[in-house]
N, C-alpha and C positions, 0 to 999 in steps of 0.2 A: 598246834605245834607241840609234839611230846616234849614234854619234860624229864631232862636225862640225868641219871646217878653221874657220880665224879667218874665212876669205872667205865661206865661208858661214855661217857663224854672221851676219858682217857684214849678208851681202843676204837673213838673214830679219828682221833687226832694222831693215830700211829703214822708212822712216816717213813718208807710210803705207804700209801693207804693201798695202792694197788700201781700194777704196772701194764702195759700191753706193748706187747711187738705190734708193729704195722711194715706189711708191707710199703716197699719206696714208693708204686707205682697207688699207693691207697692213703698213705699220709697226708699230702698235700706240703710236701716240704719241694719247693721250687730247688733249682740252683746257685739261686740269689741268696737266699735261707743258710743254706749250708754251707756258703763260703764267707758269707758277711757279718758283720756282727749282730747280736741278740739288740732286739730292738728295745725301746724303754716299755717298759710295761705300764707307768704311768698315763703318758701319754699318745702313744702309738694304737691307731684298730687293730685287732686282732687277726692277723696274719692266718692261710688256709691252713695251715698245718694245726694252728690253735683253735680254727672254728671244726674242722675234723676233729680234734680230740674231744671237744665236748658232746659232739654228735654223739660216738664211740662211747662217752659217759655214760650218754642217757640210755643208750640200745642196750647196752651190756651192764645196763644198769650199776654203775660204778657204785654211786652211793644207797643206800638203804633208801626201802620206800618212801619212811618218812620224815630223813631227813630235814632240816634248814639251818642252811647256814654257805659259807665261801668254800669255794671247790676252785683248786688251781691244777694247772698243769705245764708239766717241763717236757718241752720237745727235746729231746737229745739224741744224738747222732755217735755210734761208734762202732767202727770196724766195719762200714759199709752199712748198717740196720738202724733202723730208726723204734724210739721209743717212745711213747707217752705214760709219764711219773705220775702218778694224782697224789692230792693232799689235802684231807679235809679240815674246817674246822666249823663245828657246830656255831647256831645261834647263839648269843646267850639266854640264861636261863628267866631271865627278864624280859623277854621277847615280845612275849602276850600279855604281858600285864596291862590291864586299864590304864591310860595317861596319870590320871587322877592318884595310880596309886604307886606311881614309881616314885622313887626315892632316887638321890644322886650315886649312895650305895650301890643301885642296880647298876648305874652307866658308867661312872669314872672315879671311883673313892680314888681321893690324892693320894701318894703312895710315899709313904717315911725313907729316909735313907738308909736306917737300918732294918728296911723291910725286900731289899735290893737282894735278890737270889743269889750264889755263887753259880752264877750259869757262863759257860763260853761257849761263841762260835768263832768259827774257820772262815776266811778267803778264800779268792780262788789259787792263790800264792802258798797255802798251807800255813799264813799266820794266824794266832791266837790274838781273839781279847776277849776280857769278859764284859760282864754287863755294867759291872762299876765303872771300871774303865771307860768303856764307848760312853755311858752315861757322863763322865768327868772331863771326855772331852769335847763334848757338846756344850756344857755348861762353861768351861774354861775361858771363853771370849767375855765373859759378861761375870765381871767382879762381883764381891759379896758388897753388899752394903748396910750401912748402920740403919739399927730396925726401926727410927724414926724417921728416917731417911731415905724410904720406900724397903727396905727390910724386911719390912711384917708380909709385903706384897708380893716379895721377891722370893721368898720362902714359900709362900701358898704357890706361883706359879712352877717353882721347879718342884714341887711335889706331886702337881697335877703333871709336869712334863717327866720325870719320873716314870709315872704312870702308861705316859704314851712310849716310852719306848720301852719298856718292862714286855706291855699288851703285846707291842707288834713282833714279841718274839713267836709269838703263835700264830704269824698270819702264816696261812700255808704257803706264800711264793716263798715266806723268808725258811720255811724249813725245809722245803725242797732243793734252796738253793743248798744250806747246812748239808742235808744228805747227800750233794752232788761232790761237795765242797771233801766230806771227809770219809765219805766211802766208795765215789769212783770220779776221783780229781782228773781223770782223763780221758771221762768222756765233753761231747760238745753242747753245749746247751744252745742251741740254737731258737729256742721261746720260752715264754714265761708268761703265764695269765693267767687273770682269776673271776671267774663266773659266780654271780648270785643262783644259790638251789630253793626255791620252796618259799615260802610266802614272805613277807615285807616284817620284822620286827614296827609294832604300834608308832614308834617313836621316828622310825626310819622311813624313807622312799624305797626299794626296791625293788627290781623285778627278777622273777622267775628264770633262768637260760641266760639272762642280762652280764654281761664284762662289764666289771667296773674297775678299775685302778684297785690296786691293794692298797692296805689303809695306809692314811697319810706316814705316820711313824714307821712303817715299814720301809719307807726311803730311808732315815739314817742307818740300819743297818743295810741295805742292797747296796748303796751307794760304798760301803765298803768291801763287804760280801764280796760284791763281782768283781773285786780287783784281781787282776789276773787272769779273767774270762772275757774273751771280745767282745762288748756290748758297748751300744749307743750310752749315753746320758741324756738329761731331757734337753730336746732342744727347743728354740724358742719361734713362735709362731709365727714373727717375720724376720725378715732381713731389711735391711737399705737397700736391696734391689726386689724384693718380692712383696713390699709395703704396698697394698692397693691406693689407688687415688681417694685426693680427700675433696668431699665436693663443700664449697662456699655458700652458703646461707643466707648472713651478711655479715659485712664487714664495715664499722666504722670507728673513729679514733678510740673510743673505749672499749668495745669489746670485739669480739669474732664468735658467729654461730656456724657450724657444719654439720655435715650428716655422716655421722662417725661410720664407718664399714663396720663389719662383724669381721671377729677375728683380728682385732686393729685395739689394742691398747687406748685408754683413754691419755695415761701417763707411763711414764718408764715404773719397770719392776725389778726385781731381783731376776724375772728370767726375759722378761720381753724388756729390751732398752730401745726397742722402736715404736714410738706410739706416736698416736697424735700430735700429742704436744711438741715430742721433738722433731719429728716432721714440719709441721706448722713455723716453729722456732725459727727455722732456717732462712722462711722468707719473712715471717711476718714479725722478727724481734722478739722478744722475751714476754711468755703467756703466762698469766694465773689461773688456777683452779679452783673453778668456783662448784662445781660436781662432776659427777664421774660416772659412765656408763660400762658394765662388765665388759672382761675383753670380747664376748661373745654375741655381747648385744651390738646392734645397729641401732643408728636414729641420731635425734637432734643432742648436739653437747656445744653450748656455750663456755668460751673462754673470759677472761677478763683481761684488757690491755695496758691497766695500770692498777696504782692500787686503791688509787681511791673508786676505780669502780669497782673493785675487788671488794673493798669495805661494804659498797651499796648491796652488790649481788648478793655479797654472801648473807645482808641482815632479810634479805628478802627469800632467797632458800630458806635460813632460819626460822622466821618467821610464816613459814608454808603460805605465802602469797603468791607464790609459784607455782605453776600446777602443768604436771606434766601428764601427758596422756600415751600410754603405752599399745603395742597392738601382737597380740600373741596367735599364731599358728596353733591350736593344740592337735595329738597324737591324733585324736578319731573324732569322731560327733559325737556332739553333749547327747544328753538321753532330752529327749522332749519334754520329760518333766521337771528338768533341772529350768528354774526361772530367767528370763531374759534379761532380768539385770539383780544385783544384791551385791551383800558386802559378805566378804571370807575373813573371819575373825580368828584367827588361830595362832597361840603364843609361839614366837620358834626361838631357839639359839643354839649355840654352835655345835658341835660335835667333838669334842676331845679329843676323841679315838681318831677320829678321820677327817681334820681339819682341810680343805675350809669347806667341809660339809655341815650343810646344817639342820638341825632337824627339831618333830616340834613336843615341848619342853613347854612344863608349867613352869609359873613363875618360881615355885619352891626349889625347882628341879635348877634354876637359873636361866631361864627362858626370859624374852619381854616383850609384851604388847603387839602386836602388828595386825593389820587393816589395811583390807585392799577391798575397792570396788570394783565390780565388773558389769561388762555391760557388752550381751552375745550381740555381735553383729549378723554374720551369716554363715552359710556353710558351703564350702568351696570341696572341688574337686582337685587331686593330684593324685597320677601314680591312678586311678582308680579307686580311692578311695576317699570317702566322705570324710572331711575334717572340718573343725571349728575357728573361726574366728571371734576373736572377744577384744575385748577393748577396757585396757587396765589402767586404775589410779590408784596411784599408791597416798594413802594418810600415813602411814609410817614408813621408813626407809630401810628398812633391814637387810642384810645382807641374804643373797637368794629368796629375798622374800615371794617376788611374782611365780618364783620356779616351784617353791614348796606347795604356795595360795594355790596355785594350779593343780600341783598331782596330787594334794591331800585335801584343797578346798571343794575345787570343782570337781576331781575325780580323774581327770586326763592332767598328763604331763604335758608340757611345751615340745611339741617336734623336735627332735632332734637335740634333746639337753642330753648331755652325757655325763652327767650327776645324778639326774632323777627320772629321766627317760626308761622307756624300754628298751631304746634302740645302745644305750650307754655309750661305751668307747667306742663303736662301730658307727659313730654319730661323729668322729673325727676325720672320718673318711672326704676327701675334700670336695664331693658333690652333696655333701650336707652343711647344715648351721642350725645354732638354737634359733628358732623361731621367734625371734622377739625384737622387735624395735622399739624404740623410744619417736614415735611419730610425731608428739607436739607439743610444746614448750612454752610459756606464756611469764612475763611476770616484766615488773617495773624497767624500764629504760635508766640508769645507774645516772642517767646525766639528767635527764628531761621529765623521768619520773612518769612519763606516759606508757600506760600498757600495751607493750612488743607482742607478739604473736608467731612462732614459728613453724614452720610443717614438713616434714618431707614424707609422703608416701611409704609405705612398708612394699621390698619384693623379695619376697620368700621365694626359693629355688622349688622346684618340685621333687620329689623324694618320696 
């Protein structure tokens, strides 16, 4: 990965970085496209007209040879002609460094208040605000408090949140929309997307040509940004009518076990308010949550039906007498030399920039511990292609621990993850899912104290 002076770092981050006319009948803009609104970029596949423009990238060689870093592009529509915007912006310059020898400096140094740019962007309405501002009114729901009084805490997180929304002024979706915004307010953006160029930063998962979501902090400004531009917002992965069935385990007065779907919340969220639990709720009274499976994961997830078996459960989760055994699809077939069973030891924690991604991090860096066993089962055919099966247990519970253990332990990512996948947001397309269930469940009876046992088979779609 070259290592780039400020100046050029600068004149790749120009905006726009490059433009192409396409012809209508070459773009891949439908008439669904051009009359409907722009779809979420978060989490929507990448529609033909944005798999066309990257094509168009790579043949016309958009970015320089040796680029790495986020490549976006804006489909826009005006006067009958279609265009594709690009917008680069380099790796950081921390990219390659050895694990061992990053510093928190490289990834997310907190960012002071008086270190906040005089920088403003536009809407799609022609309003102004600056970065204080959006920043002031992000914080505003959440008072100050006395610095013995969580204070001192309260202060470190809005410096690091600071930080995250300062970063995402350089995500390229957010500056392509700014240039749409205030140098041709009348044309139509009809897409928005942004592809990984060139190898994985140490710390990161990425792939090569891979769509991924622009980073997390790049939603508080787009979410304003696009006011006044037709576009979706994010919607949420079911409904009360498109909720798949939930299948019964067992059921007895203390607790309830089922075999959670993919794509089916374990509990309500900030965007999915249809999940298991409140599905369940309806017939079965009021559930406690004694663990929780990704919304993308499938498998076993026991409830608790009071509290004092809630108290049981949860000393027994706690206490890892529990043991749950997971079952993963990965991308291709392991290499022959990779061993048939072993343990993937690799620190990880969150991602600042790009929450709720997470990535792996020494302990110094603010990483912690994690341990995952594996154990290859066989290897299956789909689609025509050879892929792995393995068989996962987690000793530590970390968030996307199996996904990371997977594409930085083993080497192959989980099918169909669109975090750390190859196949990325094109992994949302709804004849895929991440490959991973939660197949078997084991631990104390809350009442009787005898050890339960529970299974459901993993069926992974073909893809």
């Amino acid at each position: 990965m070259k290592h780039l002076t400020l100046t050029e770092r600068l004149a790749l981050m120009r905006t726009p970085f490059a433009v192409r006319s396409v012809r209508p009948e070459d773009s891949g803009v439908t008439p669904e496209l051009a009359a409907g609104p722009m779809a979420d970029p978060f989490t929507r596949a990448p529609c033909a007209a944005l798999l066309r423009a990257r094509e168009l990238a790579a043949s016309d060689s958009v970015a320089p040879e040796d680029f790495c870093g986020r490549m976006a592009a804006a489909v826009v529509l005006e006067r009958g002609a279609a265009e594709f915007i690009y917008a680069l912006e380099p790796a950081p310059a921390a990219a390659d460094k050895p694990l061992e020898k990053l510093s928190l400096a490289d990834l997310w140094l907190p960012m002071a208040e008086r270190a906040v740019r005089p920088v403003t962007m536009t809407n799609g309405r022609g309003e102004k605000k600056s970065l204080a501002e959006r920043i002031e009114e992000i914080f505003a729901p959440y008072p100050d408090r006395e610095f013995y009084q969580g204070g001192r805490e309260q202060t470190l997180r809005r410096a690091l949140w600071r930080r995250v929304i300062a970063e995402s002024l350089t995500d390229p979706a957010v500056r392509l929309v700014q240039y749409l915004n205030t140098e041709r307010p009348g044309a139509r953006l009809a897409a928005l997307g942004e592809w990984w160029v060139g190898q994985s930063p140490v710390w990161e998962c990425r792939h090569d040509q891979t769509f991924y979501a622009p980073r997390s902090g790049a939603r508080f400004w787009l979410e304003w940004m696009l006011e006044g531009r037709p576009h979706e917002t994010a919607r949420p992965m079911q409904s009360e009518e498109s909720a798949p069935a939930i299948e019964t385990l067992h059921e007895d007065a203390d607790m309830l076990v089922i075999n959670k779907p993919a794509r089916l919340g374990s509990v309500p969220g900030v965007r999915e308010k249809v999940s298991a639990k409140s599905i369940l709720e309806k017939t079965h009274g009021e559930l406690f949550v004694v663990h929780r499976l990704d919304l993308d994961t499938s498998g076993v997830l026991a409830f608790a039906r009071n509290k004092q078996a809630l108290a049981r459960m949860n000393e027994s989760f706690r206490a890892r007498s529990a043991r749950k055994v997971y079952v993963a699809r990965l991308e291709a077939e392991l290499s022959p030399k990779t061993p048939a069973e072993g343990t993937i030891d690799l620190p990880l924690g969150l991602n600042w920039l790009d929450r709720p991604r997470q990535c792996l991090l020494t302990e110094s860096c603010g990483g912690r511990q994690a341990r995952t066993h594996y154990q290859v089962l066989q290897s299956v055919e789909t689609c025509g292609r050879r892929k792995s099966l393995v068989a996962l247990t987690l000793e530590t519970g970390r968030t996307h621990q199996l996904r990371l253990h997977c594409a930085k332990g083993l080497g192959l990512p989980i099918d169909g993850d669109p975090f750390y996948g190859s196949m990325g947001l094109e992994a949302e397309e709804g004849g895929t899912r991440l490959c991973l269930h939660a197949q078997s469940l084991e631990f104390a009876h809350p009442r009787t104290g005898a050890l339960v046992h529970f299974e459901a088979p993993a069926d992974f779609p073909d893809f």
